[in-house]
Jmol script that loads the backbone (N, CA, C; Angstrom):
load data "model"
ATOM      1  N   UNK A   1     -40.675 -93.025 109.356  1.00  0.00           N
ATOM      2  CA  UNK A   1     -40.495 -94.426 109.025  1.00  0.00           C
ATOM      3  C   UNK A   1     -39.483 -95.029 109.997  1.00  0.00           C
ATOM      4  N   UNK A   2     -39.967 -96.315 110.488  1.00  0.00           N
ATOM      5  CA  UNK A   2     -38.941 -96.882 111.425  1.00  0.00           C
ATOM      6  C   UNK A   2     -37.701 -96.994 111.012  1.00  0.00           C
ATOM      7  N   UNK A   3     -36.724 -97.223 111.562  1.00  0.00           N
ATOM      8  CA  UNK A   3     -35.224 -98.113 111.039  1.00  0.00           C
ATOM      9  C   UNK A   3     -35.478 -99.631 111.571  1.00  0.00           C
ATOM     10  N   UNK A   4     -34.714 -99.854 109.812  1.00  0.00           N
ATOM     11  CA  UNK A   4     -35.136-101.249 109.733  1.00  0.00           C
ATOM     12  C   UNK A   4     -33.699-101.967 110.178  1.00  0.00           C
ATOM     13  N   UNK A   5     -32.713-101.594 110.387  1.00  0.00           N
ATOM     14  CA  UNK A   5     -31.489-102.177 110.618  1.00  0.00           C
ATOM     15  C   UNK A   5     -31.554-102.596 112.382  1.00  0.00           C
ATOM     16  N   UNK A   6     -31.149-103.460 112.670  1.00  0.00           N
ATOM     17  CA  UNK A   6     -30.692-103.707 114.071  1.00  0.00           C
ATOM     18  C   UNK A   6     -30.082-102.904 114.604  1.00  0.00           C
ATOM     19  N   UNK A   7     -30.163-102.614 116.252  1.00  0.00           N
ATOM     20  CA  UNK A   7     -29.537-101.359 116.988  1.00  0.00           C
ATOM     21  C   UNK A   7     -28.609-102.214 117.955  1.00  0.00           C
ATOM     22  N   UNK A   8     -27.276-101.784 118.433  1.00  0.00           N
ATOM     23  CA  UNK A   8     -26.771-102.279 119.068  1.00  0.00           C
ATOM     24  C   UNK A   8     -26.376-101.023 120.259  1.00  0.00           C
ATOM     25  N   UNK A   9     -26.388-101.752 121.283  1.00  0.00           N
ATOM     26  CA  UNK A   9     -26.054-100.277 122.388  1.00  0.00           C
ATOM     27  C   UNK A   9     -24.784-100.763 122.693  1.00  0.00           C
ATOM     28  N   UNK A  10     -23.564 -99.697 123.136  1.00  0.00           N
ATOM     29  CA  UNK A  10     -22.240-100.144 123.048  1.00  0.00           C
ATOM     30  C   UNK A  10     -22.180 -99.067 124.716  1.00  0.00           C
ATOM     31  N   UNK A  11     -21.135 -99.787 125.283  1.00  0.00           N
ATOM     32  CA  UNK A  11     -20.910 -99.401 126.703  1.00  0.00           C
ATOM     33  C   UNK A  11     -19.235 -99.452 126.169  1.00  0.00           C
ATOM     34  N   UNK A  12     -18.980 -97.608 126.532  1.00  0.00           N
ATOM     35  CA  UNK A  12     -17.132 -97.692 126.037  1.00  0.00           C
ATOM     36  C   UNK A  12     -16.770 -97.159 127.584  1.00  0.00           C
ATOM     37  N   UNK A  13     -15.348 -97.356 127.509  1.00  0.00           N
ATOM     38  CA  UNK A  13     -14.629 -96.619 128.732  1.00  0.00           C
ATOM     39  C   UNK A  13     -14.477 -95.183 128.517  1.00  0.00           C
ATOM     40  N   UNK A  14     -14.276 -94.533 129.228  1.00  0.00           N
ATOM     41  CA  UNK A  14     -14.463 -93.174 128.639  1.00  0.00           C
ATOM     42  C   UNK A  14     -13.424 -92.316 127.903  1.00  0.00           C
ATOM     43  N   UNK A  15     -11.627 -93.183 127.927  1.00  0.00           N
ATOM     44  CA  UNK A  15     -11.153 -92.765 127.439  1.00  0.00           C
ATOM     45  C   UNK A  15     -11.450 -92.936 125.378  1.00  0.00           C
ATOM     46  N   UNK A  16     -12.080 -93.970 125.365  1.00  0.00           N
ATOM     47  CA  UNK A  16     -12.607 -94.461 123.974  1.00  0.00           C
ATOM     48  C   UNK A  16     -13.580 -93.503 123.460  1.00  0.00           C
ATOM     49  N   UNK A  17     -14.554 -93.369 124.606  1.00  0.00           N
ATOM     50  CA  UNK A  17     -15.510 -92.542 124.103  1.00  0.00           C
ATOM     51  C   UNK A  17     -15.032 -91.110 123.636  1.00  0.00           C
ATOM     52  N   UNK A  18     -14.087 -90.690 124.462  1.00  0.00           N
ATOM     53  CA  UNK A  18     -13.488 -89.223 123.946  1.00  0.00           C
ATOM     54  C   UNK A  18     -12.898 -89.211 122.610  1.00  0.00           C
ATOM     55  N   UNK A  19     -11.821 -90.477 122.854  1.00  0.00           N
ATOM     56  CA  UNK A  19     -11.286 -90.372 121.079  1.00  0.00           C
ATOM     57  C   UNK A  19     -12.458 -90.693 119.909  1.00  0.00           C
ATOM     58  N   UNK A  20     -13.243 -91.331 120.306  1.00  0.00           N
ATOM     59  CA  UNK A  20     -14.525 -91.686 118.858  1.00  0.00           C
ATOM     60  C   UNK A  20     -14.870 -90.247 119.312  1.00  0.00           C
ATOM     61  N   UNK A  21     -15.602 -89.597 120.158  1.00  0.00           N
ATOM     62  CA  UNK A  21     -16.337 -88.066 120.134  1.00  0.00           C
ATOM     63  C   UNK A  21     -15.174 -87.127 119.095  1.00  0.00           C
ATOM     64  N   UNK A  22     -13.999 -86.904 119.596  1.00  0.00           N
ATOM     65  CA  UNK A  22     -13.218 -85.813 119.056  1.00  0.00           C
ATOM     66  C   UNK A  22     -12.747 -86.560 117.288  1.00  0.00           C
ATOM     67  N   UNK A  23     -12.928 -87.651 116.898  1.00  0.00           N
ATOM     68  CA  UNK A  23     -12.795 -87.787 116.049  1.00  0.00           C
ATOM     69  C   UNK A  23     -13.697 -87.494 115.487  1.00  0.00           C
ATOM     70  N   UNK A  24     -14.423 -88.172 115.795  1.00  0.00           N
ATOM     71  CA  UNK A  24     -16.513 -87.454 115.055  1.00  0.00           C
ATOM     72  C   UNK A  24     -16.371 -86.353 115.094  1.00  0.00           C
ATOM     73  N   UNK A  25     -15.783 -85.327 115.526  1.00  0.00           N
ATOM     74  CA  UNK A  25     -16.103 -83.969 115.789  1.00  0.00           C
ATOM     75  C   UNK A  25     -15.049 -83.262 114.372  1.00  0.00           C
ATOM     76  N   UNK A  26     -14.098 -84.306 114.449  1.00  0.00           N
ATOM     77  CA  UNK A  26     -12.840 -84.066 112.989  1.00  0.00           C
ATOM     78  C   UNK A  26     -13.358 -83.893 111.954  1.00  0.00           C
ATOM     79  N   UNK A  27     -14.403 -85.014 111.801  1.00  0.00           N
ATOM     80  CA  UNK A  27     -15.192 -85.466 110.373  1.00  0.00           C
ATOM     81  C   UNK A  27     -16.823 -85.187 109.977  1.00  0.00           C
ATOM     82  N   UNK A  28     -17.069 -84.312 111.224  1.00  0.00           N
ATOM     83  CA  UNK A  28     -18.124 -83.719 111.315  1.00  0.00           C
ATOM     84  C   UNK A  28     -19.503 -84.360 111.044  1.00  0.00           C
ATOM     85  N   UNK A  29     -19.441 -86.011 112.022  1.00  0.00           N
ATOM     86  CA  UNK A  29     -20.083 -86.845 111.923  1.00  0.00           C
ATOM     87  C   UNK A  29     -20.239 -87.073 113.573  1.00  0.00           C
ATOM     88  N   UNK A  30     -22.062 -87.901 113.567  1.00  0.00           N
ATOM     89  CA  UNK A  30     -22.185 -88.194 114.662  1.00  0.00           C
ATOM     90  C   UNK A  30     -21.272 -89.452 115.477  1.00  0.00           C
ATOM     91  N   UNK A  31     -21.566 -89.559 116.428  1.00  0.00           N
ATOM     92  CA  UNK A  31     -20.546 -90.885 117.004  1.00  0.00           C
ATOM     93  C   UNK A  31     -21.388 -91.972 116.341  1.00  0.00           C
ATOM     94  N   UNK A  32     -22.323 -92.184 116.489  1.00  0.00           N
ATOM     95  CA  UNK A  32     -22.932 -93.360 115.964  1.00  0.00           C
ATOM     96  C   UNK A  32     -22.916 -93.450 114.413  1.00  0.00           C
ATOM     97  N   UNK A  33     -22.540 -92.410 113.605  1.00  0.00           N
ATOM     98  CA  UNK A  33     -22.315 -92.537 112.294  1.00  0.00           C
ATOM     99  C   UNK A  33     -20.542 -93.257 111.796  1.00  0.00           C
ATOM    100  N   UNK A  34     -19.601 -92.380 113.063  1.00  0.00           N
ATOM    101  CA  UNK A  34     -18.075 -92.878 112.990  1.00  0.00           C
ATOM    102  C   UNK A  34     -18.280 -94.375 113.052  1.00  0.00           C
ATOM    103  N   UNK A  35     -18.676 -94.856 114.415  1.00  0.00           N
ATOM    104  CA  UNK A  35     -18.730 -95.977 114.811  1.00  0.00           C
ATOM    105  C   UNK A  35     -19.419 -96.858 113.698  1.00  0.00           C
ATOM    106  N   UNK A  36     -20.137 -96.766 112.646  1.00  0.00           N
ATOM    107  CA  UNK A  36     -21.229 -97.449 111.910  1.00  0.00           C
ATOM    108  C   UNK A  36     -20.171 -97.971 110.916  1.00  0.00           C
ATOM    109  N   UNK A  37     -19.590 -96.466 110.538  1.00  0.00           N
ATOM    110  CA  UNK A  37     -18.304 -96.562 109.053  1.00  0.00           C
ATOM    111  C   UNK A  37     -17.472 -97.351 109.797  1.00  0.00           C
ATOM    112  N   UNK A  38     -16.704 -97.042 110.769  1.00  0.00           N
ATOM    113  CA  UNK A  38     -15.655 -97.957 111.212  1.00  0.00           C
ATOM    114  C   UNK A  38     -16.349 -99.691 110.827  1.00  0.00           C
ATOM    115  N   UNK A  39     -17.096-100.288 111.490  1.00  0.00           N
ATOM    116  CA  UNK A  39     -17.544-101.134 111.310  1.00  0.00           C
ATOM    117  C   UNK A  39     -17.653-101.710 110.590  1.00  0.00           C
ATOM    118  N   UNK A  40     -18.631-101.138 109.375  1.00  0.00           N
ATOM    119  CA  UNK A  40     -18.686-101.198 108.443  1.00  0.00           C
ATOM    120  C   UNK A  40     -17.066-101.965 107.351  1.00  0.00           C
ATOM    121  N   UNK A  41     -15.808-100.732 107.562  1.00  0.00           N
ATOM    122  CA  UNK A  41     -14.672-101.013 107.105  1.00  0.00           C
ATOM    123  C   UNK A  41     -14.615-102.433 107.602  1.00  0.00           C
ATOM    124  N   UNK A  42     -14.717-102.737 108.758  1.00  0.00           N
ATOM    125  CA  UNK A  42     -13.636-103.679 109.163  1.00  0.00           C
ATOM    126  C   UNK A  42     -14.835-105.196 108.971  1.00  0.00           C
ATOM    127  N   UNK A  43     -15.818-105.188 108.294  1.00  0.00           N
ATOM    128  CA  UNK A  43     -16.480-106.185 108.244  1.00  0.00           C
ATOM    129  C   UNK A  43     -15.849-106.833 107.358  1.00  0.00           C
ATOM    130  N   UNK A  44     -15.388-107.184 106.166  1.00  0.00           N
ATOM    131  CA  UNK A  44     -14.300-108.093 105.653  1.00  0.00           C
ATOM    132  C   UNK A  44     -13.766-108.765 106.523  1.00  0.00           C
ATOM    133  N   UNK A  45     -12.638-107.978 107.804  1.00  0.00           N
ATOM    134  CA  UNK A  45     -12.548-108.670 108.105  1.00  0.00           C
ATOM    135  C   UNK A  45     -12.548-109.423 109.156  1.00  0.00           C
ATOM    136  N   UNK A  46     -13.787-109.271 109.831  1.00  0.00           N
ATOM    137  CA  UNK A  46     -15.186-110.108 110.742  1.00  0.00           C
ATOM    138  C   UNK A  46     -15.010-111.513 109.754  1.00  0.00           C
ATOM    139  N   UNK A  47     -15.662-110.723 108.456  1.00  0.00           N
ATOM    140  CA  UNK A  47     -16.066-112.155 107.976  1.00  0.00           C
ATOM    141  C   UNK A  47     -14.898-113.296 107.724  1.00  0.00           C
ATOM    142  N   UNK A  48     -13.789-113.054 107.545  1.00  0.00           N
ATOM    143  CA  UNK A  48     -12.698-113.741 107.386  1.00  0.00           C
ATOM    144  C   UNK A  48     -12.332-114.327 108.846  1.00  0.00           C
ATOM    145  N   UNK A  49     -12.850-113.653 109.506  1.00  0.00           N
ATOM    146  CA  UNK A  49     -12.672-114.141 111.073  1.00  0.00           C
ATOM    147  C   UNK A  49     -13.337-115.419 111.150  1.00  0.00           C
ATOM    148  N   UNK A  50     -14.626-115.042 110.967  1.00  0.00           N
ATOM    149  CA  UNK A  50     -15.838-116.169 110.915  1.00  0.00           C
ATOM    150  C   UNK A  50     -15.366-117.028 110.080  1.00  0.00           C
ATOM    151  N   UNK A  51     -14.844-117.328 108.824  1.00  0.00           N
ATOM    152  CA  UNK A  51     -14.305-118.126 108.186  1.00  0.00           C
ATOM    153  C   UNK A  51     -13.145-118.974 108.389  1.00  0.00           C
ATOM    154  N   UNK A  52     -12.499-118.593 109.133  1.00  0.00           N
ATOM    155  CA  UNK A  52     -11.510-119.176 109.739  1.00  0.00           C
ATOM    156  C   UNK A  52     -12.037-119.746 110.907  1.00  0.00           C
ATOM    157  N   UNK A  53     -12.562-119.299 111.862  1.00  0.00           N
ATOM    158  CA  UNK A  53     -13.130-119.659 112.905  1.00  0.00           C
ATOM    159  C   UNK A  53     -13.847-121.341 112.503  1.00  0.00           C
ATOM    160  N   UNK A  54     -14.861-121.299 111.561  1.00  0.00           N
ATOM    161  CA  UNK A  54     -15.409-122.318 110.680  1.00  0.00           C
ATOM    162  C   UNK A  54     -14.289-123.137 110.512  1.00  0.00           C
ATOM    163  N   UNK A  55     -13.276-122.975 109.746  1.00  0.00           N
ATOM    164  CA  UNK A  55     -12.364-123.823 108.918  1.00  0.00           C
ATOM    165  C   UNK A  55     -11.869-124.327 110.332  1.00  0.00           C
ATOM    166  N   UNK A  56     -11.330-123.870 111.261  1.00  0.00           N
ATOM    167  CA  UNK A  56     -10.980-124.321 112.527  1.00  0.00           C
ATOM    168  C   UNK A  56     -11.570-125.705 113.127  1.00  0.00           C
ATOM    169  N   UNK A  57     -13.140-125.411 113.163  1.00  0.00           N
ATOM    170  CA  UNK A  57     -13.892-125.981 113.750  1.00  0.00           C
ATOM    171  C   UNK A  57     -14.657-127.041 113.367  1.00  0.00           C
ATOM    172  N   UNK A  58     -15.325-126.811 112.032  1.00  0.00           N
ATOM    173  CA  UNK A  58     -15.531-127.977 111.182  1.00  0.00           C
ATOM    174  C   UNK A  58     -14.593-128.660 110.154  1.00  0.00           C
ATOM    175  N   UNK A  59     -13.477-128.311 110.036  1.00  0.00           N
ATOM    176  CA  UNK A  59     -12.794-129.053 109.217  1.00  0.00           C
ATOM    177  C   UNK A  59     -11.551-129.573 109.868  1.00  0.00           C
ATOM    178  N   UNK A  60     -11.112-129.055 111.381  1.00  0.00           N
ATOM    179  CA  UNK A  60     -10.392-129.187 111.799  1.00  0.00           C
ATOM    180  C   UNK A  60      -8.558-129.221 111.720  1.00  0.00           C
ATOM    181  N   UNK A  61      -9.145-128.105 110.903  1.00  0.00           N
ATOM    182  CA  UNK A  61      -7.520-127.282 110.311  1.00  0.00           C
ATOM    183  C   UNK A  61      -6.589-126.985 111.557  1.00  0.00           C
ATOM    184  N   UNK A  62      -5.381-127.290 111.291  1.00  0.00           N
ATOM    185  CA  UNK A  62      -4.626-126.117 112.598  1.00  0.00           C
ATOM    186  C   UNK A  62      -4.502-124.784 112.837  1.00  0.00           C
ATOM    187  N   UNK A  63      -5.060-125.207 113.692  1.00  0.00           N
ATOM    188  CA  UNK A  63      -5.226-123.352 113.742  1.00  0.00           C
ATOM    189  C   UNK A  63      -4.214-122.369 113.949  1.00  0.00           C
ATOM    190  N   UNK A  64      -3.144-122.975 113.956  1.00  0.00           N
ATOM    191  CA  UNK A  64      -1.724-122.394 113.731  1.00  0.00           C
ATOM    192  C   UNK A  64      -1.557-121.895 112.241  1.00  0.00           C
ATOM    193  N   UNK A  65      -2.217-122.129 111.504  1.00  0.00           N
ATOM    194  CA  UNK A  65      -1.909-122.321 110.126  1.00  0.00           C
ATOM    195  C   UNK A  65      -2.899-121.561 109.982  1.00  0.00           C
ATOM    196  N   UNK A  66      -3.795-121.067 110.492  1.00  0.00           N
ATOM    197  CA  UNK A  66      -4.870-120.703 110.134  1.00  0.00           C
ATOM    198  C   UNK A  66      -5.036-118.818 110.672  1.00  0.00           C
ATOM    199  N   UNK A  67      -4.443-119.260 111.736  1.00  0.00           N
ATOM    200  CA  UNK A  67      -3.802-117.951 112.501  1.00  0.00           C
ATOM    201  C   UNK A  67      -2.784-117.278 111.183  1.00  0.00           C
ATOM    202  N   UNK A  68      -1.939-118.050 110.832  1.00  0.00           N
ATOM    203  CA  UNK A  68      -0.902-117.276 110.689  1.00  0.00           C
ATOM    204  C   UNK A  68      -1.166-117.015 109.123  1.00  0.00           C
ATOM    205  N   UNK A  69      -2.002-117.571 108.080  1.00  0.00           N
ATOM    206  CA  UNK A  69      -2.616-116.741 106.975  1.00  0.00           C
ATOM    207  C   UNK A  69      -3.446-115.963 107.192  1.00  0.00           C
ATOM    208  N   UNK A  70      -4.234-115.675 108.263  1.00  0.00           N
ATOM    209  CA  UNK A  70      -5.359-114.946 108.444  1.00  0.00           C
ATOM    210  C   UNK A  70      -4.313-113.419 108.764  1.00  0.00           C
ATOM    211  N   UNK A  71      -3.390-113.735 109.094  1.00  0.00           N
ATOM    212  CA  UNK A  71      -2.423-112.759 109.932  1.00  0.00           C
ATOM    213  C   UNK A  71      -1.770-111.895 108.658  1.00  0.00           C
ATOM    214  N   UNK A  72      -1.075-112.708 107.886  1.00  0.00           N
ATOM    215  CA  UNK A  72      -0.690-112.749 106.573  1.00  0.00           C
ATOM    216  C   UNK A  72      -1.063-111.540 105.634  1.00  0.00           C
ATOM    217  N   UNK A  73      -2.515-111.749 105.585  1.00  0.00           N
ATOM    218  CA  UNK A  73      -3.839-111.196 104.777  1.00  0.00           C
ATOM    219  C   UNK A  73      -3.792-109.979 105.517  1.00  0.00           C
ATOM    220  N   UNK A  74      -4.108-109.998 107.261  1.00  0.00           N
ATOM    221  CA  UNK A  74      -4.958-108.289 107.219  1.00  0.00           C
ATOM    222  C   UNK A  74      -2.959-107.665 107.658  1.00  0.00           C
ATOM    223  N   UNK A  75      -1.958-108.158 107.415  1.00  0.00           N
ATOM    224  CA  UNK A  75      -0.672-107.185 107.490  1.00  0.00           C
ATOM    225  C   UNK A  75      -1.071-106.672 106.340  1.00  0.00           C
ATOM    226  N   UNK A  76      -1.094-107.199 104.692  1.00  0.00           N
ATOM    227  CA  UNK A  76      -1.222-106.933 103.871  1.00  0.00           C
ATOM    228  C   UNK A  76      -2.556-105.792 103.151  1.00  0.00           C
ATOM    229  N   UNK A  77      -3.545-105.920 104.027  1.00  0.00           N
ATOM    230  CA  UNK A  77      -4.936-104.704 103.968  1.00  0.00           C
ATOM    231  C   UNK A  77      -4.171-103.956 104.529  1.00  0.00           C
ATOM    232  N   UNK A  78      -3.818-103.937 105.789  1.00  0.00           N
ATOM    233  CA  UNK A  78      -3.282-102.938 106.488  1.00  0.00           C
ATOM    234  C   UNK A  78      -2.135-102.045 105.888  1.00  0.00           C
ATOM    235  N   UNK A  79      -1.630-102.445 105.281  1.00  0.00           N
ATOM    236  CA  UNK A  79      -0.031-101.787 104.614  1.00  0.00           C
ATOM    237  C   UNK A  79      -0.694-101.004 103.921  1.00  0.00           C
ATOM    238  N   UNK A  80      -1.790-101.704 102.553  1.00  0.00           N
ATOM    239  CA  UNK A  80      -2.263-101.364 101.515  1.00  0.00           C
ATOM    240  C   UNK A  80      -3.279 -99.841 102.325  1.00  0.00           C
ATOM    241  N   UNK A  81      -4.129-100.304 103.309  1.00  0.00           N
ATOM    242  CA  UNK A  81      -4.976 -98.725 103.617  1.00  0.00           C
ATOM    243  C   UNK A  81      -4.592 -97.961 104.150  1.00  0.00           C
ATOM    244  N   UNK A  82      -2.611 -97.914 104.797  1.00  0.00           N
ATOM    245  CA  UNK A  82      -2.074 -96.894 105.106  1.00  0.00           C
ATOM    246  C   UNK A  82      -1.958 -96.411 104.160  1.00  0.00           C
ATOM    247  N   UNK A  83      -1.295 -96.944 103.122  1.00  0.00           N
ATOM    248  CA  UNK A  83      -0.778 -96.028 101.971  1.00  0.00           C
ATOM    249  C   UNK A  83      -1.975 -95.319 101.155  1.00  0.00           C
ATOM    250  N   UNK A  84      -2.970 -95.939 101.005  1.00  0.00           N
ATOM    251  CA  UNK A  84      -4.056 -95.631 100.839  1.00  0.00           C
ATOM    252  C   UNK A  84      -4.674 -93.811 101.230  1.00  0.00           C
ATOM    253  N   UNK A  85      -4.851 -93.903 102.968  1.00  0.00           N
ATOM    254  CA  UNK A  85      -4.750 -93.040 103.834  1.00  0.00           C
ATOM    255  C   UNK A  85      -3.900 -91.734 103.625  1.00  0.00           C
ATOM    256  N   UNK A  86      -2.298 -92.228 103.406  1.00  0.00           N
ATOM    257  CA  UNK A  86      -1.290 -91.086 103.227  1.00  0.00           C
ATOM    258  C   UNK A  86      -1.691 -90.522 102.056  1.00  0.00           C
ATOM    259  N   UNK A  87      -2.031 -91.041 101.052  1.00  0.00           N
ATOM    260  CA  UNK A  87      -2.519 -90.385  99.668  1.00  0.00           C
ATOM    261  C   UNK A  87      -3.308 -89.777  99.707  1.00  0.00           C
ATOM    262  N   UNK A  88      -4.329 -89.992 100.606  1.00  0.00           N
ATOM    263  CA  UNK A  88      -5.490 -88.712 100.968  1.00  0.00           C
ATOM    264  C   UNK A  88      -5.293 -87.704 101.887  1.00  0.00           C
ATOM    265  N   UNK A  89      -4.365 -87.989 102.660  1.00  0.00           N
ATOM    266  CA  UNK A  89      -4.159 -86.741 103.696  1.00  0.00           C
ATOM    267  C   UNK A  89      -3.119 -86.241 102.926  1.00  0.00           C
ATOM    268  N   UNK A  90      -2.394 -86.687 101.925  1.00  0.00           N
ATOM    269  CA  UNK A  90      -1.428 -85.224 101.451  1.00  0.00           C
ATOM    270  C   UNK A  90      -2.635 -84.698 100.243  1.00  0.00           C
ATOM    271  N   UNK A  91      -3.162 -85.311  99.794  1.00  0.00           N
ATOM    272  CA  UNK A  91      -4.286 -84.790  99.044  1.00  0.00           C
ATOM    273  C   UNK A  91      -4.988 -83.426  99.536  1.00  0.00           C
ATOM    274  N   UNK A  92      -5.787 -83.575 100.782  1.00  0.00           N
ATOM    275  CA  UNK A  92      -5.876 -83.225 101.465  1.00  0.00           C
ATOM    276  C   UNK A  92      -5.222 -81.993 101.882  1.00  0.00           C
ATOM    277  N   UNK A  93      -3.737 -81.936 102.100  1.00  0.00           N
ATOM    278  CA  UNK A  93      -2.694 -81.208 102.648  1.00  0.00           C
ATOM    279  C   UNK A  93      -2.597 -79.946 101.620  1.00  0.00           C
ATOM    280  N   UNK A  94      -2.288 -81.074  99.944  1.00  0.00           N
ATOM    281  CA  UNK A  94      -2.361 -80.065  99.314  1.00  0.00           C
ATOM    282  C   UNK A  94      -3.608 -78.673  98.753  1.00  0.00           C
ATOM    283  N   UNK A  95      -5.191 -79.560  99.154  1.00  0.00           N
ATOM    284  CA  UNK A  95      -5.870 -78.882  99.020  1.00  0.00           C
ATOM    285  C   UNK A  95      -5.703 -77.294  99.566  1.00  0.00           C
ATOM    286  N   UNK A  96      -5.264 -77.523 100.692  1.00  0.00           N
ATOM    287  CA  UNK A  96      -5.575 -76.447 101.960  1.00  0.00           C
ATOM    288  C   UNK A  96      -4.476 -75.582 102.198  1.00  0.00           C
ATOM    289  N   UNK A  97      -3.430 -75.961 101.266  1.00  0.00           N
ATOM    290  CA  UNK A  97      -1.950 -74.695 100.826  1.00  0.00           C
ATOM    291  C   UNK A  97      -2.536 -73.735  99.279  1.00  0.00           C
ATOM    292  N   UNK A  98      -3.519 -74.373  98.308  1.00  0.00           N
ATOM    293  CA  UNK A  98      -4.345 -73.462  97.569  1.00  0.00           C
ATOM    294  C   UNK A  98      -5.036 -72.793  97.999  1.00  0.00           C
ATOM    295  N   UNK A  99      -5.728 -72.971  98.919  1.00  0.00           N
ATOM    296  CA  UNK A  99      -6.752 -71.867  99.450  1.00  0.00           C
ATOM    297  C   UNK A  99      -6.388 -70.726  99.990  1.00  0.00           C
TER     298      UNK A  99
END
end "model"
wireframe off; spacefill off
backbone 0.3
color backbone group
């Protein structure tokens, strides 16, 4: 059965390509599967991009203002999916001192 999703071909530098390969290789996923999830994560906030971008453009907001809540927001994802992160890698950590 075909794939029905759109294909995008991506041209990296090669130091990129090594870190997505050896990470894929961490998580025992293809590159095009890392690259899909990554994506995937960060589509929120694409779309908040696009939304702002909009509010910019048709409503003619300042985009100073617009910058700097948009900024606001992903400090605040960001804080939140480190801590997030650390909770799974000591998770993680602790798994692998039982074994």
């Amino acid at each position: 059965m075909p794939n029905v999703n759109p294909r995008t071909n991506l041209t990296l530098k090669p130091e990129l390509h090594d870190l997505i390969q050896e990470t894929a290789d961490h998580l025992g996923l293809k590159r095009a599967q890392l690259i899909t999830n990554l994506l995937e994560e960060f589509a929120p906030q694409l779309e908040k991009m696009c939304i702002a971008f909009r509010e910019i453009k048709e409503k003619q907001v300042d985009p100073s203002l617009v910058v700097s809540a948009f900024g606001a927001d992903s400090m605040a994802e960001i804080t939140q999916a480190t801590a997030q992160l650390a909770q799974e890698l000591a998770q993680m950590q602790k798994g692998k001192t039982h074994d």
